[in-house]
N, C-alpha and C positions, 0 to 999 in steps of 0.2 A: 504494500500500500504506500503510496505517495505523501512525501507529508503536505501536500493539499489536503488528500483526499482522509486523512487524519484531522488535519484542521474540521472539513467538515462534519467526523465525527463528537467532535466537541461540542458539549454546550456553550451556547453563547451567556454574558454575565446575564443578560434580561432571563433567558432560561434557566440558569442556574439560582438566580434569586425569585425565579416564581416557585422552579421544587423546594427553595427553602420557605419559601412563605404557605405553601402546601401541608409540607409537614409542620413546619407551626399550628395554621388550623386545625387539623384530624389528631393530634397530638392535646390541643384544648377541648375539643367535641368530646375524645375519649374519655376524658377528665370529665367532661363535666356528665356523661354517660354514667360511668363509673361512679361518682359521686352525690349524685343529684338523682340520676336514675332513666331512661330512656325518654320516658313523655317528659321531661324537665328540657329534653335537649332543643334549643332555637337558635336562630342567626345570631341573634343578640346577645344573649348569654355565654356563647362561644365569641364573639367578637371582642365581648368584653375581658376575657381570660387571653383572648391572645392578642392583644392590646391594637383593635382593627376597631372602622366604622363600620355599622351594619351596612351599610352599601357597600365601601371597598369591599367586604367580604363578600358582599354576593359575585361578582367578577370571581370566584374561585366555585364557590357553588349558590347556586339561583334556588333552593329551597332546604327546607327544612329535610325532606327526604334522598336527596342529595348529599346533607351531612350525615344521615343513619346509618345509610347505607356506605358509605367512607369509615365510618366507625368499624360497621359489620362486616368491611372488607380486611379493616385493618387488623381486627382479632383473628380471622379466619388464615392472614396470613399470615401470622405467630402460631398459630396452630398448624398450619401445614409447614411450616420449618422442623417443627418439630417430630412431625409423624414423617416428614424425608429424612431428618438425622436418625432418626430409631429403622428405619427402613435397611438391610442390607441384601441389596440382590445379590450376594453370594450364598446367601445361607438358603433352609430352606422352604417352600412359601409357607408351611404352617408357623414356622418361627418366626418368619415377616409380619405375618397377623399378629403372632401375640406380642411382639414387640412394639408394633403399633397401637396394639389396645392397648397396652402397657403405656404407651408415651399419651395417651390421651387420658389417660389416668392420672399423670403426672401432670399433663395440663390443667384438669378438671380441681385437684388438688393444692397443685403449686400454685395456677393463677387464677385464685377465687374471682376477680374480674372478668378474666377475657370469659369465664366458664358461664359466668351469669348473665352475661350481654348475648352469647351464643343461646344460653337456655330460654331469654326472655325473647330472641328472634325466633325461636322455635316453638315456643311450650304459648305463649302469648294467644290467647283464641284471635285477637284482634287481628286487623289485617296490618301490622305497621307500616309496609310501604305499599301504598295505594296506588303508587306511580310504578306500572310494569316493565319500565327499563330500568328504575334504581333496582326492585326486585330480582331481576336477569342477572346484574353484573353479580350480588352476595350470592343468587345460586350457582350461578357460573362461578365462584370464589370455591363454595363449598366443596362443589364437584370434584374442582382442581384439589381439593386440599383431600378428599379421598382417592383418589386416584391411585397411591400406591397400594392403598388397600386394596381396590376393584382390582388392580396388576397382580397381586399377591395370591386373590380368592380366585381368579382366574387360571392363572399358574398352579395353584393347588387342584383345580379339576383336574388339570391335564396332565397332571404326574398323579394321581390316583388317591393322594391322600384326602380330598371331599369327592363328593359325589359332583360330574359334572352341572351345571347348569344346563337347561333341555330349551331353547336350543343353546349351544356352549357360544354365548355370543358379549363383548365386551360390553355391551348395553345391559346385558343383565348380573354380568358383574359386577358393573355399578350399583344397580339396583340390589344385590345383596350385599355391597359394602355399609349402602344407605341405612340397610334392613338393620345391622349389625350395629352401626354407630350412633344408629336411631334407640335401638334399644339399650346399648350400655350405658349410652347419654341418661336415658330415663331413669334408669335405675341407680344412677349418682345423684338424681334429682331427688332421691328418697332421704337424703341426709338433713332435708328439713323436718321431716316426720320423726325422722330417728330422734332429735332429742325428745321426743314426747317418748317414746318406746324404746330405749336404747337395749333392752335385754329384746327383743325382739325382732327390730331394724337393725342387723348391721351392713351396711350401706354397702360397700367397699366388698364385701363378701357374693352379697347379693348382685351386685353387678357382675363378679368375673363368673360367678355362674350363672351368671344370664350368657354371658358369653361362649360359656363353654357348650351350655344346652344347644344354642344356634348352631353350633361346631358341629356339634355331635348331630343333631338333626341333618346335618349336611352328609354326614358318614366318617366324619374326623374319630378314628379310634381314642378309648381314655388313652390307650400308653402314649398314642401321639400326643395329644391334650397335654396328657403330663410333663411331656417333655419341651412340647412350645410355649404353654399358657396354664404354668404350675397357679393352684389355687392358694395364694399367697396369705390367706386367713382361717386358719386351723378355724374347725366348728366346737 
């Protein structure tokens, strides 16, 4: 490459001080997401945390659902760092699952925020984004952010250790990634009940045999189980 044609890959200073006035904003939304709670989140409120006038701010985003959705991209992309660092395509694909169920564990736990912002876009009856293109881009986020998983459940048909998918097609890989992350998700979601019932609830338990049950429902054997996605809380 030419160093012109280097130059052109630069950002110019106008570009580089809009991605930094970018991540100023979605960096104050989060905040105030986080702190205040999702319907608390507005132009304003975020304008004022990241030291902007509600107009200038709109030049970065024109509504309210514009910034949720910046929020819900921004957590989903912490999460899918994190289930590609637990991910190792060398190993093999049932230990990719539980390594990734595993790292979403550790999301769920380690970052009570990005967990509660994800549960409240999910678990929320309301519709929060009303607008079907900010919607598109968080589900198109998510998708991306399961992906190694769909790669992983996929991979595990076709070397024998699940039961293939009928038809064995990457579309419905996904859709049992969904299935899978749909459920563990919920059943981390039980650690609110739990302090009410904590001899009864235990959260954490309950979830990786949620997991394991999907497994096995699929045709994942226990000794495979045991040795990809050990149940890490004696009964």
């Amino acid at each position: 490459m030419s160093r012109k044609e280097v130059a052109k890959t630069k950002k110019s200073p106008r570009a580089r001080r809009r991605a930094a006035n970018l991540e100023r904003i979605v960096e104050a939304a989060v905040q105030v997401a986080v702190e205040d709670g999702v319907d608390e989140l507005s132009i304003k409120k975020v304008a004022e945390l990241a030291d902007y006038t509600p107009g200038a701010l709109y030049r970065y985003f024109d509504s309210k659902d514009a910034l949720l959705a910046a929020v819900a991209e921004r957590v989903i992309g912490e999460l899918r760092e994190r289930i590609a660092e637990a991910d190792d395509a060398a190993a093999s694909p049932l230990v990719r699952i539980g390594a990734q169920v595993r790292a979403y564990h550790a999301f769920a736990t380690g970052d009570d925020h990005g967990f509660q912002i994800i549960a409240v876009m999910i678990g929320d009856p309301r519709v929060l984004l009303p607008d079907n293109a900010e919607a598109a881009k968080v589900m198109h986020a998510m998708i991306g952010a399961l992906s190694p998983l769909a790669v992983a459940l996929e991979a595990a048909g076709r070397e024998g250790s699940l039961e293939p998918a009928k038809p064995a097609t990457p579309e419905l890989a996904a859709e049992r990634a969904m299935l899978l992350f749909s459920a563990f998700h919920g059943a981390l979601q039980l650690r609110k009940q739990a302090r009410m019932a904590p001899d009864l609830i235990h959260t954490d338990r309950i979830a990786f045999e949620t997991a394991r049950l999907i497994l096995r429902g699929w045709g994942a054997s226990t000794e495979a189980l045991d040795a990809a996605l050990p149940q890490p809380f004696p009964r």
